[in-house]
C-alpha positions in Angstrom: 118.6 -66.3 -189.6 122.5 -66.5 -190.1 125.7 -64.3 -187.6 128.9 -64.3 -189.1 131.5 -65.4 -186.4 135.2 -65.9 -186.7 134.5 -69.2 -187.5 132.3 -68.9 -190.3 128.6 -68.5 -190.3 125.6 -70.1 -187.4 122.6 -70.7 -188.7 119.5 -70.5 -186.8 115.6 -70.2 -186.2 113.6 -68.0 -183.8 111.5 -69.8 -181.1 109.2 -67.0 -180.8 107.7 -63.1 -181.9 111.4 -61.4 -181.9 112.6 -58.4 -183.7 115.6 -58.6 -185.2 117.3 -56.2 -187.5 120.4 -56.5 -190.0 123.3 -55.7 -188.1 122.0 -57.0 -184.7 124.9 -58.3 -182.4 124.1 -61.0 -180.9 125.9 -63.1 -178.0 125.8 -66.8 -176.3 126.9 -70.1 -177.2 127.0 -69.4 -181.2 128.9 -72.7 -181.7 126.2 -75.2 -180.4 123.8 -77.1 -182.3 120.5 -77.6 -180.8 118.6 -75.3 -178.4 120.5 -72.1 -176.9 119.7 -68.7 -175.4 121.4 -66.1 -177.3 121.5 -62.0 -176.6 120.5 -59.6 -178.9 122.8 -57.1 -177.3 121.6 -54.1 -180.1 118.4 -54.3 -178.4 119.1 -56.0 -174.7 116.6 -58.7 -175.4 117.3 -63.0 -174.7 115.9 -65.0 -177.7 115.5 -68.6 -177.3 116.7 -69.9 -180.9 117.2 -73.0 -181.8 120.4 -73.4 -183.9 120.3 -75.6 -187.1 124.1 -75.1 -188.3 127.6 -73.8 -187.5 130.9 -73.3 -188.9 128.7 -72.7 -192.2 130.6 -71.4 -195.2 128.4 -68.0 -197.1 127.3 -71.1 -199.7 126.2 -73.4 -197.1 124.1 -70.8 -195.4 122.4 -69.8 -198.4 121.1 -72.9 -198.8 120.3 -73.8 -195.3 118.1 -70.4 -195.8 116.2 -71.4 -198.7 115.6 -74.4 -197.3 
């Protein structure tokens, strides 16, 4: 999964059954690699995630994603 921050784009996977939709906001520590706890706050649900790249441009996600 990918957010667009004002930094550029975090890349991530989820650590379990979640449902996430295009357009989901999400908050927490977007700009940490490793393990974190982010909040879907569209849907008031924590998702442990465990985040695989920040500070990604739209190119470098892509190919994180296909990955």
């Amino acid at each position: 999964m990918a957010i667009e921050t004002d930094h550029g784009i975090t890349v991530f996977e989820l650590l379990g059954g979640y449902d996430v939709d295009k357009g989901d906001v999400f908050s927490g520590n977007l700009e940490s690699l490793g393990g974190e706890t982010f909040f879907n706050e569209s849907k008031q649900e924590k998702m442990d995630v465990f985040v695989q790249g920040i500070y990604c441009s739209m190119e470098n996600a892509r190919q994180m994603l296909s990955s």
